[in-house]
C-alpha positions in Angstrom: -60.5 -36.9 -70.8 -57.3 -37.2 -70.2 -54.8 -37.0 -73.3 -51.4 -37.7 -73.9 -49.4 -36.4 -76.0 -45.8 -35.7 -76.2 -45.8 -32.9 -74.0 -46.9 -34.8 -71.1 -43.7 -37.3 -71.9 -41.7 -34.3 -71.9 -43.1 -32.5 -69.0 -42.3 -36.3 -67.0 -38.4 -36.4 -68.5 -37.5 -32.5 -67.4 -39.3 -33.8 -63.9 -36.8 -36.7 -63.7 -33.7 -34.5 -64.9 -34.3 -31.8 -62.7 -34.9 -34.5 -59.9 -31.7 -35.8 -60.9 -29.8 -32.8 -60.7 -31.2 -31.8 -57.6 -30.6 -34.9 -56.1 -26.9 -34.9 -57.2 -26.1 -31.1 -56.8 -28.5 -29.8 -54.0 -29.4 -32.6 -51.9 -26.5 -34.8 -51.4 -24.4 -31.1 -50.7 -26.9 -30.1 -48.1 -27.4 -33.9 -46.8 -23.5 -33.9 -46.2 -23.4 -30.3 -44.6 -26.3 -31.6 -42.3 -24.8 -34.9 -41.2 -21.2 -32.7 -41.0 -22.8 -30.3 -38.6 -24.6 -33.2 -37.1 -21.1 -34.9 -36.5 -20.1 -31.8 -34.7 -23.2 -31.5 -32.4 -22.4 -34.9 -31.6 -18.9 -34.6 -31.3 -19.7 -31.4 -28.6 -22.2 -33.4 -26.6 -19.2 -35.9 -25.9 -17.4 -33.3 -25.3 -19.6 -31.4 -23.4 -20.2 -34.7 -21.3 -16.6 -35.2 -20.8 -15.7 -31.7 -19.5 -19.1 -32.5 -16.9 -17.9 -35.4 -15.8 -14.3 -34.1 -15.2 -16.1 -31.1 -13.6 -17.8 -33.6 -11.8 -14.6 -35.7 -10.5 -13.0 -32.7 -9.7 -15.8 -31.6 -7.3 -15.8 -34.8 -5.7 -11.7 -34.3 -5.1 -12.4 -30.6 -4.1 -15.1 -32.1 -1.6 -13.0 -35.0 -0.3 -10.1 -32.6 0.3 -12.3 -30.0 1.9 -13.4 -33.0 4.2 -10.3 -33.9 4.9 -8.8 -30.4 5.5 -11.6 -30.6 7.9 -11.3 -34.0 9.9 -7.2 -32.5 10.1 -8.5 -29.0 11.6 -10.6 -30.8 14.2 -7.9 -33.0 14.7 -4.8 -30.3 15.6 -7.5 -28.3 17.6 -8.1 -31.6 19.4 -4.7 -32.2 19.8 -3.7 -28.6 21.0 -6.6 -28.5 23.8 -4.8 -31.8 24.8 -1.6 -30.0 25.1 -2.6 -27.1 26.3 -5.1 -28.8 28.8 -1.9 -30.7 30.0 0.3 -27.8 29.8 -2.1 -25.8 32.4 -2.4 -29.4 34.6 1.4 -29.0 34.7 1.8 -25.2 35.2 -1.1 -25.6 38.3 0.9 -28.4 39.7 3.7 -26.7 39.5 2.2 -23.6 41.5 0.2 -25.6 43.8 4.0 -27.3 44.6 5.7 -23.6 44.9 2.9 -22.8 47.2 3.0 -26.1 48.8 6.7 -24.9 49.3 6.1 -21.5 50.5 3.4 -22.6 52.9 5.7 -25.0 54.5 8.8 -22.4 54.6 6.1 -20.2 56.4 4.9 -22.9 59.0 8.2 -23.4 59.4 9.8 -20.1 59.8 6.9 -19.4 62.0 7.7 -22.2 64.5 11.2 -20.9 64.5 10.4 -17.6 65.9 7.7 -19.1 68.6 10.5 -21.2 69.4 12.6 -18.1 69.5 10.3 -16.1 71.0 9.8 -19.0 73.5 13.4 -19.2 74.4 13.4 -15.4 74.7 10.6 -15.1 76.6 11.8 -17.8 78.8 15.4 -16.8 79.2 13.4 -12.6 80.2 11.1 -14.9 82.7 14.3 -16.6 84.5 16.4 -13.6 84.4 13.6 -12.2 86.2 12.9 -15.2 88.8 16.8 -15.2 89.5 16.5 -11.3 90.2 13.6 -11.5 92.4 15.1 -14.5 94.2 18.1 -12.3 94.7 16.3 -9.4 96.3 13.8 -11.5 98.3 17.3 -13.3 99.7 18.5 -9.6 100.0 15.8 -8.5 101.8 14.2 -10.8 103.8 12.1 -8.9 105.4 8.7 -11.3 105.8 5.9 -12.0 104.0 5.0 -8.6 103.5 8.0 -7.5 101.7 7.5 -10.9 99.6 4.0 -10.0 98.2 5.3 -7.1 97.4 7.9 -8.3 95.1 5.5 -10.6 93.9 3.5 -8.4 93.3 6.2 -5.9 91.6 7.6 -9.5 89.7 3.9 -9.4 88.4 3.5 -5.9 86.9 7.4 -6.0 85.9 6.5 -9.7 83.9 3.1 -8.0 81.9 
């Protein structure tokens, strides 16, 4: 069976010192470096959750500011097709006037010198009528000599 004896008493009191002392000099050292570093972890987590939500707000800004760089590109190439779609509407109004212009210089300028012509052409035709009157009165001759000035009035005129 089981005896007891002194040694056994002993054997249970060095157990319950050297529990003692461990507890007091191992465990509660180690205990406090674990709940120290424990602390930390912690402490980097937040930390580390912190730094991704400021990543995070700062992506969102970098996004919104990319979309609005955007909407204001679309916007000034908007606004310079406007511009230059009404600068061209101007410039080709403003040729189509010139040319307006020119034309109507030309149709003008052109009725000026039929009119010229006309008047030239007319003045050459009575000069001629006048001359051939003269000779017919000149000659008198009959109707012979008056088809043949007629006739020589004719090819003279062409």
């Amino acid at each position: 069976m089981l005896r007891l004896d002194w040694n056994l008493l002993f054997n249970i009191i060095n157990l319950i010192i050297l529990y003692a002392l461990m507890k007091r000099f191992l465990f509660k050292p180690v205990n406090a470096i674990l709940e120290k570093r424990q602390q930390e972890a912690d402490a980097r987590f937040v930390q580390a959750d912190a730094q991704e939500a400021a990543a995070q707000e700062k992506a969102q800004k970098y996004d919104s500011l990319l979309e609005d760089a955007q909407n204001e590109k679309e916007r000034i190439v908007t606004q310079a097709r406007e511009e230059a779609s009404t600068e061209y509407g101007r410039i080709v109004a403003d040729a189509k006037d010139k040319a307006d212009g020119i034309v109507e210089k030309a149709k003008t300028d052109a009725q000026a010198e039929k009119a010229a012509v006309m008047q030239q052409a007319d003045a050459e035709v009575r000069d001629m009528v006048v001359t051939a009157a003269a000779r017919m009165v000149a000659e008198k001759n009959g109707t012979s000599s008056d088809r043949a000035l007629y006739d020589k009035f004719l090819s003279e005129a062409e």
